[in-house]
PDB file of N, CA, C, O and CB in Angstrom:
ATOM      1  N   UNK A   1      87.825  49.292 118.020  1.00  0.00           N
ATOM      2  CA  UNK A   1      88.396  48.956 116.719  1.00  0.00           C
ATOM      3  C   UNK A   1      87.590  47.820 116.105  1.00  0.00           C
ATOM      4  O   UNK A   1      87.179  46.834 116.717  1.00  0.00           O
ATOM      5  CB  UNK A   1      89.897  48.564 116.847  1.00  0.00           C
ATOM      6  N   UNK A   2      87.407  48.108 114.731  1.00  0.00           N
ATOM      7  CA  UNK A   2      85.919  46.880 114.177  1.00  0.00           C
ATOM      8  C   UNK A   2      87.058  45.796 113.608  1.00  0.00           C
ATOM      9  O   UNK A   2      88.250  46.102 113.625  1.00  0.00           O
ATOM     10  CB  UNK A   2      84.400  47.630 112.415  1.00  0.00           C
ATOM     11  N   UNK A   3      86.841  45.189 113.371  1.00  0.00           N
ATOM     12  CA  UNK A   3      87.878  43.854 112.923  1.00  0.00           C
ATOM     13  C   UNK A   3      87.834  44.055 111.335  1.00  0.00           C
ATOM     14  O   UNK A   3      86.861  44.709 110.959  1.00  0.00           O
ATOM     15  CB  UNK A   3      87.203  42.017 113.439  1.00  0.00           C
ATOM     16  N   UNK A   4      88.640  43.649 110.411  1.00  0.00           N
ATOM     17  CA  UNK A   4      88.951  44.118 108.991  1.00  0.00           C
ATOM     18  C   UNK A   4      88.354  42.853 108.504  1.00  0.00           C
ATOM     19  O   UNK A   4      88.213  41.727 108.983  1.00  0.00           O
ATOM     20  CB  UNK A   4      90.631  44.485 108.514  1.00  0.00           C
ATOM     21  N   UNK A   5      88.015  43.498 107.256  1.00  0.00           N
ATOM     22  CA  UNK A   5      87.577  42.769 106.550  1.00  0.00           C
ATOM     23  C   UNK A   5      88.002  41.752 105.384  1.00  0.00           C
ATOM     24  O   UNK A   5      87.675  42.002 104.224  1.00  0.00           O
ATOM     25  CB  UNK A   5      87.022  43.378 106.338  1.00  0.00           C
ATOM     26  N   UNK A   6      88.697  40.661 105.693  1.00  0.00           N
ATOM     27  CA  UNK A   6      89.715  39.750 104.524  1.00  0.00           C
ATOM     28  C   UNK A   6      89.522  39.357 103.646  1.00  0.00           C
ATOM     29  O   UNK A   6      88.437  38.783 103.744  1.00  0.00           O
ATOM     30  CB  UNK A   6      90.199  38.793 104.671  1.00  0.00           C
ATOM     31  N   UNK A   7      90.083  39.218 102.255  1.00  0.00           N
ATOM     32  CA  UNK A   7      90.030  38.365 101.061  1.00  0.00           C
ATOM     33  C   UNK A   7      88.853  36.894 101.354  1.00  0.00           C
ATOM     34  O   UNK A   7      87.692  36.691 100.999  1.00  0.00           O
ATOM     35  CB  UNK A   7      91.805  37.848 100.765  1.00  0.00           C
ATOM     36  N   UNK A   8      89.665  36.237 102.015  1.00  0.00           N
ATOM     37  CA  UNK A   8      89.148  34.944 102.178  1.00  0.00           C
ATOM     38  C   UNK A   8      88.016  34.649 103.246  1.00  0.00           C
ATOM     39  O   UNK A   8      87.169  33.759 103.176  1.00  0.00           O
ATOM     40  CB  UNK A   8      90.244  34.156 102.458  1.00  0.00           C
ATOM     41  N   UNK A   9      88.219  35.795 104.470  1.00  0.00           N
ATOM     42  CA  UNK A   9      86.711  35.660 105.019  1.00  0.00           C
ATOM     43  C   UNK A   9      85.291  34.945 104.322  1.00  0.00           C
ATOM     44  O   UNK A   9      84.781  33.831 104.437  1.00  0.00           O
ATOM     45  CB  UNK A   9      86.339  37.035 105.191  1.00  0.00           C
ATOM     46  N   UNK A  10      84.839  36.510 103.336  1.00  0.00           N
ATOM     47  CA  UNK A  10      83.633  35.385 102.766  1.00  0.00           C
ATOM     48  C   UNK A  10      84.163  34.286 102.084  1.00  0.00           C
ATOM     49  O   UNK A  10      83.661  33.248 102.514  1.00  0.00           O
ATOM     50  CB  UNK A  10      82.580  35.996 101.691  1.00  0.00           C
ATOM     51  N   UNK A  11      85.042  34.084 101.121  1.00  0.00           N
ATOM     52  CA  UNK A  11      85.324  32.530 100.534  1.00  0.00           C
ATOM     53  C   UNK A  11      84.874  31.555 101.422  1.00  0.00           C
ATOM     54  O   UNK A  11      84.024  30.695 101.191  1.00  0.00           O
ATOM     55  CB  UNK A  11      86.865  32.166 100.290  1.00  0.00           C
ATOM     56  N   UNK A  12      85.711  31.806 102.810  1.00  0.00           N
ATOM     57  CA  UNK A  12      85.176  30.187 103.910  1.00  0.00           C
ATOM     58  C   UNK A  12      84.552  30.466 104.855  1.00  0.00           C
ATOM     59  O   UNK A  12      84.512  29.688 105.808  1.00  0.00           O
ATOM     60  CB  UNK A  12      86.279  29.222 104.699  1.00  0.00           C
ATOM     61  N   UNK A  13      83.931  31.576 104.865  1.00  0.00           N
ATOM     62  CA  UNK A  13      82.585  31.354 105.097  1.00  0.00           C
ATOM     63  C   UNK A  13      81.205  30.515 103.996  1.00  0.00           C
ATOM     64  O   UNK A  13      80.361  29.658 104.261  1.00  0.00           O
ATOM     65  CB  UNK A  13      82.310  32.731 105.344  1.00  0.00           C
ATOM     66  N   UNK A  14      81.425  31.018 103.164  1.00  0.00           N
ATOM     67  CA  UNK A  14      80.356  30.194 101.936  1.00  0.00           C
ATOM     68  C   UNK A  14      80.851  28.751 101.997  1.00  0.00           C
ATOM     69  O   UNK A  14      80.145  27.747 102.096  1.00  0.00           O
ATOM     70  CB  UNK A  14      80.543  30.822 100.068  1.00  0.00           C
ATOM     71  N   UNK A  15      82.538  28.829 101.903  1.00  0.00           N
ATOM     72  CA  UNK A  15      82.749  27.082 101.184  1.00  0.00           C
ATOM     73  C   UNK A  15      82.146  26.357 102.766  1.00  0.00           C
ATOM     74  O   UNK A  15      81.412  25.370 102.717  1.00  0.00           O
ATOM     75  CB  UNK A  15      85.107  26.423 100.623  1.00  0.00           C
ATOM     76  N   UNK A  16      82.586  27.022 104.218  1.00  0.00           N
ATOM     77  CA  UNK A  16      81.737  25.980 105.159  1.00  0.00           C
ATOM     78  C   UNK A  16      80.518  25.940 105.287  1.00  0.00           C
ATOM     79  O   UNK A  16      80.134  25.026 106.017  1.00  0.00           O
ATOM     80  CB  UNK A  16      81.970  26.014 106.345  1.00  0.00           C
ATOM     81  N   UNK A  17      79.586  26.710 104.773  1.00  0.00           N
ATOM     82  CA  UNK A  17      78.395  27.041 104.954  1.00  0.00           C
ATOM     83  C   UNK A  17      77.856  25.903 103.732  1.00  0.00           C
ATOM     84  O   UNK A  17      76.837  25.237 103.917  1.00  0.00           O
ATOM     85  CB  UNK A  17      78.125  28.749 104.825  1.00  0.00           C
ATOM     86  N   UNK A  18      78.543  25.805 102.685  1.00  0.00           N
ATOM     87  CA  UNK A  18      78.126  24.909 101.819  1.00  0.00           C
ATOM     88  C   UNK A  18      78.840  23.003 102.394  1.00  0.00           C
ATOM     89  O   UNK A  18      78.333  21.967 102.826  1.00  0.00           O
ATOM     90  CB  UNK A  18      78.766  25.651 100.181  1.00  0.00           C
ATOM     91  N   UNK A  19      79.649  23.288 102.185  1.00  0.00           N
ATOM     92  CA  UNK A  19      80.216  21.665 102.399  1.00  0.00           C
ATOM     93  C   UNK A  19      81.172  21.622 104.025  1.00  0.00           C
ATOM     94  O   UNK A  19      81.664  22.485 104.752  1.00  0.00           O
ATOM     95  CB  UNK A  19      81.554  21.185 100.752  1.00  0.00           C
ATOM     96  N   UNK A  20      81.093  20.339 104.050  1.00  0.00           N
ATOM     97  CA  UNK A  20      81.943  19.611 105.812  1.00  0.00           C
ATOM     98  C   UNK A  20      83.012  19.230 105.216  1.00  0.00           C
ATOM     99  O   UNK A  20      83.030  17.999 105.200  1.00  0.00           O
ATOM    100  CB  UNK A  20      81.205  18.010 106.871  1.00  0.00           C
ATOM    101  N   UNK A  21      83.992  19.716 104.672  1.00  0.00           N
ATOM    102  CA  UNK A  21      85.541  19.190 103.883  1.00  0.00           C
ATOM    103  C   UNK A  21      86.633  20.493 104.638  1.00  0.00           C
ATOM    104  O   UNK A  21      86.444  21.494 105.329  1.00  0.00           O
ATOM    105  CB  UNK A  21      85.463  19.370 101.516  1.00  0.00           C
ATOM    106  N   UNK A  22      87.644  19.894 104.126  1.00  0.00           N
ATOM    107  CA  UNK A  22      88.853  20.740 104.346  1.00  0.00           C
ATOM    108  C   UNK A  22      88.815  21.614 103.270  1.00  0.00           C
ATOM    109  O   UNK A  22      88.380  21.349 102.150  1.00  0.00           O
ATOM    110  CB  UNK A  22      90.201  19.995 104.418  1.00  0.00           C
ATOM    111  N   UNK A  23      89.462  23.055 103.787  1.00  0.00           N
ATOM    112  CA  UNK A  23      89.361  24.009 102.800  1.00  0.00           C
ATOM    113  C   UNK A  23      91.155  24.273 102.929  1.00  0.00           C
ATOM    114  O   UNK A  23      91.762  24.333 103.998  1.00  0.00           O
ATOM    115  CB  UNK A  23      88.111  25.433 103.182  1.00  0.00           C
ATOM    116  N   UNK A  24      91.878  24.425 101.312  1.00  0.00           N
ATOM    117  CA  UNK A  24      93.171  24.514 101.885  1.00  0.00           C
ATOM    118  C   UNK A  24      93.779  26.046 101.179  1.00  0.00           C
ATOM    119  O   UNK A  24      93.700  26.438 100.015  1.00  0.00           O
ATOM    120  CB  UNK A  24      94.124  23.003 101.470  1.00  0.00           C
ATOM    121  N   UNK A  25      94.291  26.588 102.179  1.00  0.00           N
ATOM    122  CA  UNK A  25      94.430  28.257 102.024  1.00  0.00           C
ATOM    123  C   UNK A  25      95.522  28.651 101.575  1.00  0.00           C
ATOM    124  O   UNK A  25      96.487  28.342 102.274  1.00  0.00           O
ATOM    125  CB  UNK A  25      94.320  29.055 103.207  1.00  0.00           C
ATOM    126  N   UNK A  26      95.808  29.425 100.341  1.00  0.00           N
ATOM    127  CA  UNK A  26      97.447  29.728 100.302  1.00  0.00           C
ATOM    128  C   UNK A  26      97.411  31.096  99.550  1.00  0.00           C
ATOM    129  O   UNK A  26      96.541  31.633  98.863  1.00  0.00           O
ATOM    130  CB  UNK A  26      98.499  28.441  99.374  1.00  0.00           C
ATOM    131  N   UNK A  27      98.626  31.454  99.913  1.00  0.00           N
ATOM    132  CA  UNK A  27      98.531  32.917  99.353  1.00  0.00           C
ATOM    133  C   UNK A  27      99.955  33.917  99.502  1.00  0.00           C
ATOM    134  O   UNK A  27     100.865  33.090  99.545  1.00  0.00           O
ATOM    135  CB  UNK A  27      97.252  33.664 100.224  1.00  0.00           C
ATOM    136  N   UNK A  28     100.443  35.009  99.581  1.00  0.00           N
ATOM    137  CA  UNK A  28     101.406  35.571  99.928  1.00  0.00           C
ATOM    138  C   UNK A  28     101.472  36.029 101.174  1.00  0.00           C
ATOM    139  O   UNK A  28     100.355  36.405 101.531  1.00  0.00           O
ATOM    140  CB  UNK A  28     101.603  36.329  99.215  1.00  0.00           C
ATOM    141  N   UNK A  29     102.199  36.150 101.909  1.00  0.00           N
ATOM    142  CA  UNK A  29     102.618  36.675 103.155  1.00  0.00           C
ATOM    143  C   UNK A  29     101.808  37.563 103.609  1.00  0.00           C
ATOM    144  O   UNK A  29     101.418  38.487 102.894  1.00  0.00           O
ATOM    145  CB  UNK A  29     103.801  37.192 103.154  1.00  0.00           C
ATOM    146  N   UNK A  30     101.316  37.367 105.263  1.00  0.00           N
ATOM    147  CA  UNK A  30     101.316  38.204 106.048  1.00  0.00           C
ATOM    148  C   UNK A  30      99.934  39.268 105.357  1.00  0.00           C
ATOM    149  O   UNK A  30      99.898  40.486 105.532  1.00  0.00           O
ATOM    150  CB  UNK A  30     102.888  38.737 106.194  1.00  0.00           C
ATOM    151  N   UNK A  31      98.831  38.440 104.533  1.00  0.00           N
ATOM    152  CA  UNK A  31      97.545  38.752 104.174  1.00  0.00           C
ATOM    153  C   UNK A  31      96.182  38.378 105.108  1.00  0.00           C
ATOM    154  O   UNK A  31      94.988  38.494 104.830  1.00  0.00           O
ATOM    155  CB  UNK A  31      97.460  38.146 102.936  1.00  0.00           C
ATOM    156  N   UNK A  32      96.855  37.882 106.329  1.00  0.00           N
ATOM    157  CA  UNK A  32      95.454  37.420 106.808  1.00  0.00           C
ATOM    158  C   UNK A  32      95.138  36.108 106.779  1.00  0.00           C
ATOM    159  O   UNK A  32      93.951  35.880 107.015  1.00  0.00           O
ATOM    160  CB  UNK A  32      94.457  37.978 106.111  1.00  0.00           C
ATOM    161  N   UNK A  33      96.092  34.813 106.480  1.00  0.00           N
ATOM    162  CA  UNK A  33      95.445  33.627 106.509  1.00  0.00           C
ATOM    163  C   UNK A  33      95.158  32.844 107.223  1.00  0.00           C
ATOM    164  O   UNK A  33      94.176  32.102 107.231  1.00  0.00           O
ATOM    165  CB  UNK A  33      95.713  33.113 106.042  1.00  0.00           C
ATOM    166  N   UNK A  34      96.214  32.960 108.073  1.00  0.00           N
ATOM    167  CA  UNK A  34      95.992  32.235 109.504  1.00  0.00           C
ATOM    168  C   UNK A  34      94.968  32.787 110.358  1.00  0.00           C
ATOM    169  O   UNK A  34      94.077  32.103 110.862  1.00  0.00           O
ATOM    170  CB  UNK A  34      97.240  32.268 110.360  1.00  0.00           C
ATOM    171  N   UNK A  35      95.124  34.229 110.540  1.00  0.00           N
ATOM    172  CA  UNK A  35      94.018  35.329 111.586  1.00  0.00           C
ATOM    173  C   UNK A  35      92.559  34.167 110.597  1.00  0.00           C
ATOM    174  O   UNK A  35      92.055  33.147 111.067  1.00  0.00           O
ATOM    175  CB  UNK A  35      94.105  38.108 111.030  1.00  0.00           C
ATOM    176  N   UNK A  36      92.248  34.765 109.280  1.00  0.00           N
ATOM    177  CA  UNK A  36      91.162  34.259 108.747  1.00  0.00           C
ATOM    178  C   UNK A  36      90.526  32.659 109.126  1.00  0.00           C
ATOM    179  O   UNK A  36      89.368  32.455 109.493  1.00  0.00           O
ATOM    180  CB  UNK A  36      91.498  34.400 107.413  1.00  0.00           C
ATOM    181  N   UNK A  37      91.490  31.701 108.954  1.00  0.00           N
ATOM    182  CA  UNK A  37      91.360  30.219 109.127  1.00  0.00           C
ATOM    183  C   UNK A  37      91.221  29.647 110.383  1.00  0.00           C
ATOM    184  O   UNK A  37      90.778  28.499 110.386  1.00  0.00           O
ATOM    185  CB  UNK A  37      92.389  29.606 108.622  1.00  0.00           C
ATOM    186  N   UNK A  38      91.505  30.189 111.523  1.00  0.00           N
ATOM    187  CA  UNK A  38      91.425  30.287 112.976  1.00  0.00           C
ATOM    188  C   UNK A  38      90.320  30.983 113.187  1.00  0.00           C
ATOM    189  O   UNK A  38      90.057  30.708 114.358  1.00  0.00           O
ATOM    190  CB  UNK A  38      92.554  30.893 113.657  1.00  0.00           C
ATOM    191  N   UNK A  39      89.432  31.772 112.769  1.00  0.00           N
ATOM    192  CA  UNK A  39      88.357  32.785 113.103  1.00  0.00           C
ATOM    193  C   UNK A  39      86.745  31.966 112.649  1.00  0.00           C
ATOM    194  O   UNK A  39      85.610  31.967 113.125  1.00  0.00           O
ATOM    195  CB  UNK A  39      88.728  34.400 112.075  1.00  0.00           C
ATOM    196  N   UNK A  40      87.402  31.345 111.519  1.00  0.00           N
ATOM    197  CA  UNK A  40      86.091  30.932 110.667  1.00  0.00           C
ATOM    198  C   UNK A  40      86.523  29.366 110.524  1.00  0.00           C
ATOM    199  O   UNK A  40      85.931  28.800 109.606  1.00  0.00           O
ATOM    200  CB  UNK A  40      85.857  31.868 108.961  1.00  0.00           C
ATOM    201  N   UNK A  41      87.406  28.588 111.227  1.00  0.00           N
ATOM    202  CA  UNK A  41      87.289  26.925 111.321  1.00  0.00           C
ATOM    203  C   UNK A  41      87.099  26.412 112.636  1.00  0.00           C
ATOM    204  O   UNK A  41      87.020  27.199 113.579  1.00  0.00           O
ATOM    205  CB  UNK A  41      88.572  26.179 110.812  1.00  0.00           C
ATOM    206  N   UNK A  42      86.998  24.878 112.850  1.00  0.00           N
ATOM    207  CA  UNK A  42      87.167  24.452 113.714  1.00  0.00           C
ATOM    208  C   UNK A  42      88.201  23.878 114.515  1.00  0.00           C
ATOM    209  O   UNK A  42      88.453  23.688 115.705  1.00  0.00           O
ATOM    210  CB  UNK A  42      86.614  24.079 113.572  1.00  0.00           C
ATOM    211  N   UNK A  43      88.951  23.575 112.812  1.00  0.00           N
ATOM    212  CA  UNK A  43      90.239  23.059 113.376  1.00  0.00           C
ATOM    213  C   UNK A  43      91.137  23.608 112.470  1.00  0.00           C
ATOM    214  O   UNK A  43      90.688  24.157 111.464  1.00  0.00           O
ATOM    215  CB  UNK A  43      90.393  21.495 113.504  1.00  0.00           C
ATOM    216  N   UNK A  44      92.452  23.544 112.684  1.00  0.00           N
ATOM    217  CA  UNK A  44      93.440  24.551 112.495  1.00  0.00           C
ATOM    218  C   UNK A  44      94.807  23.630 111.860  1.00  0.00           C
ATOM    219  O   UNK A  44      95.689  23.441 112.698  1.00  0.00           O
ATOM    220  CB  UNK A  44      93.737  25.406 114.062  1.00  0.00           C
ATOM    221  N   UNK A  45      95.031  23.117 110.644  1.00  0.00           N
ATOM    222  CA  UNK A  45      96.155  22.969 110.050  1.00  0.00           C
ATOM    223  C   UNK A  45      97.562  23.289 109.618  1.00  0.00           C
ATOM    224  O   UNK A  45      97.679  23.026 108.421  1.00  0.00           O
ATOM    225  CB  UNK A  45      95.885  22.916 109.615  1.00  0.00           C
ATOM    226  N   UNK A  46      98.447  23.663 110.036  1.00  0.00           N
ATOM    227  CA  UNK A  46      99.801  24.566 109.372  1.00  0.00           C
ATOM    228  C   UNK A  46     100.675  23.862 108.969  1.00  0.00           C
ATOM    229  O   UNK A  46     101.386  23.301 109.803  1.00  0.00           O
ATOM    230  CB  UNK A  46     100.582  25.481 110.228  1.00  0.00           C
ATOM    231  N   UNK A  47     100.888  23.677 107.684  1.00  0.00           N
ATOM    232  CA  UNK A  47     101.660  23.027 106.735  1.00  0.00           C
ATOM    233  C   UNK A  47     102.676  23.396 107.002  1.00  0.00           C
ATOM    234  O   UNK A  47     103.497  22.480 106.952  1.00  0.00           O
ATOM    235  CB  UNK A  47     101.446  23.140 105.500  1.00  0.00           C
ATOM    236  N   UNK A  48     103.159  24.497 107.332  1.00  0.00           N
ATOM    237  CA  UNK A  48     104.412  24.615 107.959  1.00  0.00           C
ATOM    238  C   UNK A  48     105.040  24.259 108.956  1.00  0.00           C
ATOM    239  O   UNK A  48     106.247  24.476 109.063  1.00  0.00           O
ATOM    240  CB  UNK A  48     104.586  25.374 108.079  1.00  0.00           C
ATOM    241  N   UNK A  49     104.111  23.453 110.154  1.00  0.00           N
ATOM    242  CA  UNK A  49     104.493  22.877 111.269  1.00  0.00           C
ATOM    243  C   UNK A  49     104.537  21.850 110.884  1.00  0.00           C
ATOM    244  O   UNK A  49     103.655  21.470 110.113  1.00  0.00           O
ATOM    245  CB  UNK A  49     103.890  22.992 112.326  1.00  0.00           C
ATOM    246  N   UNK A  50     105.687  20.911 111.310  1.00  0.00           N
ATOM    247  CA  UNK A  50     105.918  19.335 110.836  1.00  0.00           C
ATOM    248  C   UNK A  50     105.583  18.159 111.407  1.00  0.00           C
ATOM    249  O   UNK A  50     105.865  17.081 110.883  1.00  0.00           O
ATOM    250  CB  UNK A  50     107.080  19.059 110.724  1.00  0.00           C
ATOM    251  N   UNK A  51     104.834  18.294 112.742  1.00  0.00           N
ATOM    252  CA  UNK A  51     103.502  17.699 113.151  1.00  0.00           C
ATOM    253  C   UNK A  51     102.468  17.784 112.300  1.00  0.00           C
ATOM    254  O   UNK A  51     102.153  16.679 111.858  1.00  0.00           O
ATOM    255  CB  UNK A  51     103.030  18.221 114.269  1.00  0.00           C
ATOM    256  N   UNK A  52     101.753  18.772 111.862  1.00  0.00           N
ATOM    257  CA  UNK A  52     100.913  19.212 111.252  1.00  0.00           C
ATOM    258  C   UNK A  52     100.986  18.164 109.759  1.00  0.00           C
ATOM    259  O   UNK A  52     100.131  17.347 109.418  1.00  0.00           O
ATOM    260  CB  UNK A  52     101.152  20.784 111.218  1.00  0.00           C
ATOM    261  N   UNK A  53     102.303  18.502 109.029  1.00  0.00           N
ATOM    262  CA  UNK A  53     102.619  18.345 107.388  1.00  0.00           C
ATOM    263  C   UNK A  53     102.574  16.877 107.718  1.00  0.00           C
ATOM    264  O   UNK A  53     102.235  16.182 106.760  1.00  0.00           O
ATOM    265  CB  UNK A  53     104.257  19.068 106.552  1.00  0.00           C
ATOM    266  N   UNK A  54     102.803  16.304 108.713  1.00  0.00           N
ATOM    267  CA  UNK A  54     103.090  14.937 108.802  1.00  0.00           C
ATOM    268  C   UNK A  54     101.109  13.883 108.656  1.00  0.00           C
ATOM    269  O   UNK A  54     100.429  13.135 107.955  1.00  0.00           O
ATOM    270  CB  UNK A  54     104.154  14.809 110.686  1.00  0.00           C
ATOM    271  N   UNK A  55     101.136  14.347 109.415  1.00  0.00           N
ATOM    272  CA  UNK A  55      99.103  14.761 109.258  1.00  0.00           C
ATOM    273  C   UNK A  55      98.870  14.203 108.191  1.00  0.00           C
ATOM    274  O   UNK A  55      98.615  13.037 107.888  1.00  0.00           O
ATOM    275  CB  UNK A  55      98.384  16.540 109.027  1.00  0.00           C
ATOM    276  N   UNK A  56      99.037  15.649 107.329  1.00  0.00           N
ATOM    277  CA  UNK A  56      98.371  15.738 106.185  1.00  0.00           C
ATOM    278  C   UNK A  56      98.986  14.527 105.457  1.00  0.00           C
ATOM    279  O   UNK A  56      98.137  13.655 105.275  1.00  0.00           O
ATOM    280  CB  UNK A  56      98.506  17.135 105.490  1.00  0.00           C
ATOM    281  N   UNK A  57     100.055  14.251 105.045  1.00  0.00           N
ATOM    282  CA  UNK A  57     101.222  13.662 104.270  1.00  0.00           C
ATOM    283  C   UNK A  57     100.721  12.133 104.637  1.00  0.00           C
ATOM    284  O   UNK A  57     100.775  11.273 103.757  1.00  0.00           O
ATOM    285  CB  UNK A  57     102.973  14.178 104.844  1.00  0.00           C
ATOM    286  N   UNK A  58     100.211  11.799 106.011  1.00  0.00           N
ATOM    287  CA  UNK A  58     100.020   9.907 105.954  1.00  0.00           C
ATOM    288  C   UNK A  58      98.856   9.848 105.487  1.00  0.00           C
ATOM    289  O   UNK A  58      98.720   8.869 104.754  1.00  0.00           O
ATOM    290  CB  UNK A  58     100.028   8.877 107.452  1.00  0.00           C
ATOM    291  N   UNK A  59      97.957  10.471 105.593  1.00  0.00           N
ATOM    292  CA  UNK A  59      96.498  10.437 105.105  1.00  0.00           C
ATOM    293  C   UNK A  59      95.708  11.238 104.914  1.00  0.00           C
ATOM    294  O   UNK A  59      95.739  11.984 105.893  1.00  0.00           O
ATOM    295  CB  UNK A  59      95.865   9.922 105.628  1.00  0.00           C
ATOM    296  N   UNK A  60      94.780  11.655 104.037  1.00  0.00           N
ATOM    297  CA  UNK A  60      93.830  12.174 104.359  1.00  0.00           C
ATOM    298  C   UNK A  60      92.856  11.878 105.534  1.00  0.00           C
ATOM    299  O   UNK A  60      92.428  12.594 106.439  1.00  0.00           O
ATOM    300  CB  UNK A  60      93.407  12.161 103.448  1.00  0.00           C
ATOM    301  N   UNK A  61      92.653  10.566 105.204  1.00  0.00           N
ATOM    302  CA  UNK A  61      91.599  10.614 106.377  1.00  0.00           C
ATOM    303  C   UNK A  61      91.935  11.037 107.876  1.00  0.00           C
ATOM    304  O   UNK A  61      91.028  11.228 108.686  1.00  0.00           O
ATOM    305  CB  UNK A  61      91.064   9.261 106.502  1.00  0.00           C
ATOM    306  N   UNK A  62      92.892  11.135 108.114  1.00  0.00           N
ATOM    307  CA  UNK A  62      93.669  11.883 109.609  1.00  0.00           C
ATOM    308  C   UNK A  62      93.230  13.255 109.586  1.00  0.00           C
ATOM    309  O   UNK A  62      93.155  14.052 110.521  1.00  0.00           O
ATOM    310  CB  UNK A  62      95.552  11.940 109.658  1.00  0.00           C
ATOM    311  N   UNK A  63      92.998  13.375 108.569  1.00  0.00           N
ATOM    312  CA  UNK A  63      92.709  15.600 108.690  1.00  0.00           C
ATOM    313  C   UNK A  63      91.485  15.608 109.504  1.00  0.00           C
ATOM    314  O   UNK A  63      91.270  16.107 110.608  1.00  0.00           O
ATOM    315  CB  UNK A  63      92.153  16.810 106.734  1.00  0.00           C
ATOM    316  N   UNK A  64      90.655  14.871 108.622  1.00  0.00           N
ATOM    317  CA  UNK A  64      89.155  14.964 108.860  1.00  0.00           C
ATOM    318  C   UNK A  64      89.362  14.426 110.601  1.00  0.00           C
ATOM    319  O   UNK A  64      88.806  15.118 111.453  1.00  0.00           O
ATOM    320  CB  UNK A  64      88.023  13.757 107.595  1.00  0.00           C
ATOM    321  N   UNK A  65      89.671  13.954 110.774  1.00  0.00           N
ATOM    322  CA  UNK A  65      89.635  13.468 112.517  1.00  0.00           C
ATOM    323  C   UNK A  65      90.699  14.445 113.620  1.00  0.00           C
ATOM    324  O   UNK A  65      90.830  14.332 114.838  1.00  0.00           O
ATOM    325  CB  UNK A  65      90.343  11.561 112.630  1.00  0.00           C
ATOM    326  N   UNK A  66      91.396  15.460 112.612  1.00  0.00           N
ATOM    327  CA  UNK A  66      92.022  16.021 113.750  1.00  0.00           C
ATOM    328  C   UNK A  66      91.224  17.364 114.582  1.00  0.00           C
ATOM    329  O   UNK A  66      91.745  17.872 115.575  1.00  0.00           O
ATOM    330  CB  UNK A  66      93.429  16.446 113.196  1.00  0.00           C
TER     331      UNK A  66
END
C-alpha cells in the first residue's frame, strides 16, 4: 500500500525546506493533520493537549526549545 498523498504534505515540506520556524496547521477533521505534521516535523505540538496549549500559551520561545 503506497502512502496518500495530503493537502499539506507539500505545503511543509516547502515551508521547512525554506525556513527553521513553527508551522501552525488547522483545518477540518480527520484530513490528515496530525498523520501529515508527525511525518514531515521534528517536533510535534497539539493544541488540544493541555500540556502542549500550556507551551504554547507562556511563550513562544518554549516552542522553539521543545
Amino acid at each position: 500500500m503506497t502512502a496518500r498523498l495530503r493537502l499539506y504534505d507539500r505545503v511543509l515540506q516547502d515551508h521547512f525546506a525554506r525556513h527553521r520556524q513553527m508551522a501552525w496547521v488547522s483545518g477540518p477533521r480527520q484530513v490528515g493533520k496530525t498523520t501529515t505534521c508527525r511525518m514531515e516535523g521534528t517536533d510535534y505540538l497539539n493544541w488540544d493537549n493541555a500540556d502542549d496549549r500550556r507551551l504554547i500559551c507562556k511563550r513562544l520561545g518554549n516552542v522553539a526549545l521543545a
